[in-house]
Every structure is written in structure tokens, then in C-alpha cells.
N, C-alpha and C positions, 0 to 999 in steps of 0.2 A: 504494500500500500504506500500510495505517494507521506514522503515528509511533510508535519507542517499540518495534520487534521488534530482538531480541541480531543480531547478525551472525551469516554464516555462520560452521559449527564450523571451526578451522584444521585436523582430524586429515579423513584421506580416507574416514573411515565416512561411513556411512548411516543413519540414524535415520527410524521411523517414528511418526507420532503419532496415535493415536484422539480423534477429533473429537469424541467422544461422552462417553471418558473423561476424557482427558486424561492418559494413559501414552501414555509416550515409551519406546520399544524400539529399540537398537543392532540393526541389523541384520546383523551380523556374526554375533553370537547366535545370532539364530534359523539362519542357515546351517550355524555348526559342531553345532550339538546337537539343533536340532528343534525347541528348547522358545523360547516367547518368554518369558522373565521379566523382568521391566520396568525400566529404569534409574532414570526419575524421574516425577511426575507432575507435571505442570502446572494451574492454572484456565484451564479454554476457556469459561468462562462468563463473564470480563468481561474489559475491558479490550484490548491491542493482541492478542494473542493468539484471542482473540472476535472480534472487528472483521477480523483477515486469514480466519479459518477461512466469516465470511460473505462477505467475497467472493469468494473459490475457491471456494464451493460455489454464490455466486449467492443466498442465501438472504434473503428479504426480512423482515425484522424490525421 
């Protein structure tokens, strides 16, 4: 895995992240209420963040 990604969160959620947008959703959220509204967004367009999301998807760049 690329250098340079934060550690695991310390709290027992779950968080999901769109590879396309770059929002990051608590998934506790979406279970109590339905809705996802988004916590935070990230760039998945450069950097370690880009680099791990190509190779979990395998993408050749």
C-alpha cells in the first residue's frame, strides 16, 4: 500500500468513501435515518489516497 495513508479511525464506526467523489459517509448515519449526508470530502485525485483507491480497484493508469 502506497506511503502516506492516516491510520485506522480509533472509534468502532464504519465509514464509506466514493471513489469517484471523494465523500466520506459515517455509516452509522445512513443506518439510523436512511439518508447519507456526508461527513467530509477528500481528493481521490492525487496523491496516497489516489494511489491506494488504484490498486483496490486494479486500475491501470
Amino acid at each position: 500500500m502506497p506511503a502516506g495513508l492516516a491510520p485506522w479511525p480509533e472509534d468502532e464506526g464504519l465509514y464509506t468513501l466514493c471513489p469517484s467523489c471523494g465523500r466520506v459517509y459515517y455509516d452509522a448515519v445512513i443506518e439510523e435515518t436512511g439518508t447519507a449526508p456526508f461527513a467530509l470530502r477528500i481528493d481521490v485525485t492525487a496523491g496516497p489516497i489516489a494511489e491506494a483507491i488504484r490498486v483496490h480497484w486494479d486500475v491501470n493508469t
